[in-house]
C-alpha positions in Angstrom: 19.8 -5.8 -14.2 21.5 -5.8 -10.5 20.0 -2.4 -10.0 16.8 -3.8 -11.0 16.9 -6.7 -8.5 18.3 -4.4 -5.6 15.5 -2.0 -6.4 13.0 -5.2 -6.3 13.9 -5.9 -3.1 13.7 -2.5 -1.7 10.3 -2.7 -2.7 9.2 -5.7 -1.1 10.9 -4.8 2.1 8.9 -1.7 2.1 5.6 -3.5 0.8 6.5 -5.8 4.0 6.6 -2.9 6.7 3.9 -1.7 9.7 1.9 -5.0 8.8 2.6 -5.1 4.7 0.2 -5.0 2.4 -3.7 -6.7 2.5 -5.8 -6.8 -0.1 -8.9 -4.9 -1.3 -11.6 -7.3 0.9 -9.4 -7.3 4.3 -8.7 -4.1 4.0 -13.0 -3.5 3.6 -12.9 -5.4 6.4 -10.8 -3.7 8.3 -12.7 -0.6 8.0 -15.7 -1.9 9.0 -17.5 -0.9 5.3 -19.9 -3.3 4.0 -18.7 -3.2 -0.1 -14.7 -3.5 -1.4 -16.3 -0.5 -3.9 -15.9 2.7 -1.0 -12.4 1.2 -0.7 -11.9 1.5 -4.6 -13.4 4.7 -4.3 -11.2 5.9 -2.3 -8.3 4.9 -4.2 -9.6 6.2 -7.1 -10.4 9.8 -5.4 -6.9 9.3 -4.0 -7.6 8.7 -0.2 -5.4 5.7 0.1 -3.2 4.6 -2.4 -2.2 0.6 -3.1 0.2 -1.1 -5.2 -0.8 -2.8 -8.6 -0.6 -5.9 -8.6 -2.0 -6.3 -12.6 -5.2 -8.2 -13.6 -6.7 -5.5 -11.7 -5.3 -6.6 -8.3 -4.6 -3.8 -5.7 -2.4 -4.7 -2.6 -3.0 -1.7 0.3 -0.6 -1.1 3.1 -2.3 -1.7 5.7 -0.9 1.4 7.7 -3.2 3.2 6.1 -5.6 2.1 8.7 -5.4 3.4 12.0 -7.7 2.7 15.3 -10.1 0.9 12.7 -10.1 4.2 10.3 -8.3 6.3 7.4 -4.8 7.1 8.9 -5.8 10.8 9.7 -3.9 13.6 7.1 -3.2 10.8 4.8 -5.2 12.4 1.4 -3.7 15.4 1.9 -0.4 14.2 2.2 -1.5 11.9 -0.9 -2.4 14.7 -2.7 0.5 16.8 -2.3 2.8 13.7 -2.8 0.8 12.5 -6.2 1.8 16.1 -7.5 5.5 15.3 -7.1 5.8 11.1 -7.4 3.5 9.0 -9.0 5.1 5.8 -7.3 3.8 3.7 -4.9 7.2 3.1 -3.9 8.4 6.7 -3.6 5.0 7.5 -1.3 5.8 4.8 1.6 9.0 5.6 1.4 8.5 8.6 2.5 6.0 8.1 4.9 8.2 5.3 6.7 11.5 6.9 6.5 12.6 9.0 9.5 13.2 12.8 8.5 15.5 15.5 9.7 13.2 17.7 8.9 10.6 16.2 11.2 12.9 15.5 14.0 14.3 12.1 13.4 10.7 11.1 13.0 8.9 9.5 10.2 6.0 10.9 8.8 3.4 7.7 9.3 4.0 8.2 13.0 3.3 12.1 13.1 0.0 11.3 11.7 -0.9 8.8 14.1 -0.2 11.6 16.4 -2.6 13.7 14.1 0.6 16.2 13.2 -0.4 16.9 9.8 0.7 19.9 9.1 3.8 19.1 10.4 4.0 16.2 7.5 1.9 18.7 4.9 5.2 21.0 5.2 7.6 18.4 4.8 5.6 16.6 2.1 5.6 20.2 0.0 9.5 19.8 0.5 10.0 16.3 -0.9 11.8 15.9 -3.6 13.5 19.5 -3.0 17.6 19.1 -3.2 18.9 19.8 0.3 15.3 18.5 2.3 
């Protein structure tokens, strides 16, 4: 049960990070898209990914925006992540943990920087013992 708890609030310190999460119409909004259904779209065609919140509620970090778009690489990095982990959780993790392998950098900001393939190689590494 301690584990559990610990683990809860892992979760919500991540959930909290690079503005936390927003829901399905602010994050429409924040995109600048006139219906919440492209942003379900995109979930659904694994674009973005969001936390489920039940009753069919979806919470979205809102890093996934950048400069009033998609964070640039991000489906790729999605779908090469979604092969591996199917946990919201283990996916921002990632992405907001700094990385030997990237430099001491984390992976959210070499996007922003458009380094994808940089994060595409390290992404096909995750989960490898010893990366």
């Amino acid at each position: 049960m301690r584990v559990r708890r610990r683990s809860i609030g892992i979760e919500d310190k991540i959930k909290s990070l690079e503005g936390g999460c927003i829901s399905e119409a602010e994050f429409t909004k924040r995109l600048g898209l006139r219906s919440c259904q492209t942003v379900r779209s995109y979930r659904k065609k694994l674009r973005i990914f969001a936390w489920n919140e039940g009753k069919g509620t979806f919470r979205y970090p809102a890093w996934q925006i950048y400069k009033n778009r998609l964070l640039p690489g991000l489906s790729e990095i999605l779908a090469i992540l979604t092969k591996k982990t199917e946990s919201c959780f283990s996916i921002s993790d990632f992405l907001l943990t700094e990385s030997c392998d990237l430099g001491g950098r984390r992976p959210l900001d070499l996007l922003r920087c458009n380094r994808i393939g940089d994060v595409r190689a390290c992404a096909a590494r995750y989960g490898e013992i010893g990366s």
